[in-house]
N, C-alpha and C positions, 0 to 999 in steps of 0.2 A: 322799504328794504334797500338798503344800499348797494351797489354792485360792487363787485369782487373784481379786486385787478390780477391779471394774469402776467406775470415778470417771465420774460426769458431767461434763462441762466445757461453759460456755457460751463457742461458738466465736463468734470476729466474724469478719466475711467483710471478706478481704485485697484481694483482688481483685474486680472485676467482670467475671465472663467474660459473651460476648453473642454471637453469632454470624456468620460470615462466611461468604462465597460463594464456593467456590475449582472450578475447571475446571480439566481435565485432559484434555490429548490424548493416545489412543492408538491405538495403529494396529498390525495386523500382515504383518510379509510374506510372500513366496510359500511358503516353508517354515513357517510358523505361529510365526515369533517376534515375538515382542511388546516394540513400542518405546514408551517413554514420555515424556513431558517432563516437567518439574516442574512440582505445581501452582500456581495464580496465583488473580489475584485480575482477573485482565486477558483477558476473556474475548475481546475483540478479538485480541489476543496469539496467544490457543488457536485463533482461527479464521483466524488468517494461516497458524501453524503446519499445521493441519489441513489448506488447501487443498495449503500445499507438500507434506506429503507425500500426499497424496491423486494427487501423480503418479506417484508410486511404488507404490503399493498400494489397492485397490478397497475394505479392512476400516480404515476411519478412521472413528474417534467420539470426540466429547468428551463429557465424564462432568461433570454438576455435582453438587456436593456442599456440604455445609452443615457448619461444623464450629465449635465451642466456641473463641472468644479470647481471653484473658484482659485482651488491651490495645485492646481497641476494636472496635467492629463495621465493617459495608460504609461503603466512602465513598461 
């Protein structure tokens, strides 16, 4: 088997990833399944959603989460 050569390379950075704030409503109903939306950036959004279905079901939370951008951070 021949060995594998390992090369350095001086990489430049293409992108600037930075961070964003994305929120997600989920909720489950009276059988234990689990409904979700898509997440956003519009937390207001996730708490409109959440009160609608909060008529529907007693187990509603939204989840914030932090997550790598590549094309910009929070507005």
């Amino acid at each position: 088997m021949k060995d594998i050569e390992i090369k350095s390379v001086e990489a430049k950075q293409i992108a600037l990833p930075s961070k964003i704030t994305l929120y997600c409503c989920v909720c489950f109903n009276e059988h234990g399944i689990m409904f979700a939306n898509s997440p956003t950036q519009d937390k207001q959004y996730q708490e409109s959603y959440a009160f609608s279905m909060g008529k529907h079901s007693d187990n509603v939370a939204i989840y914030k989460f932090a997550i790598d951008s590549p094309k910009g951070g929070n507005k």
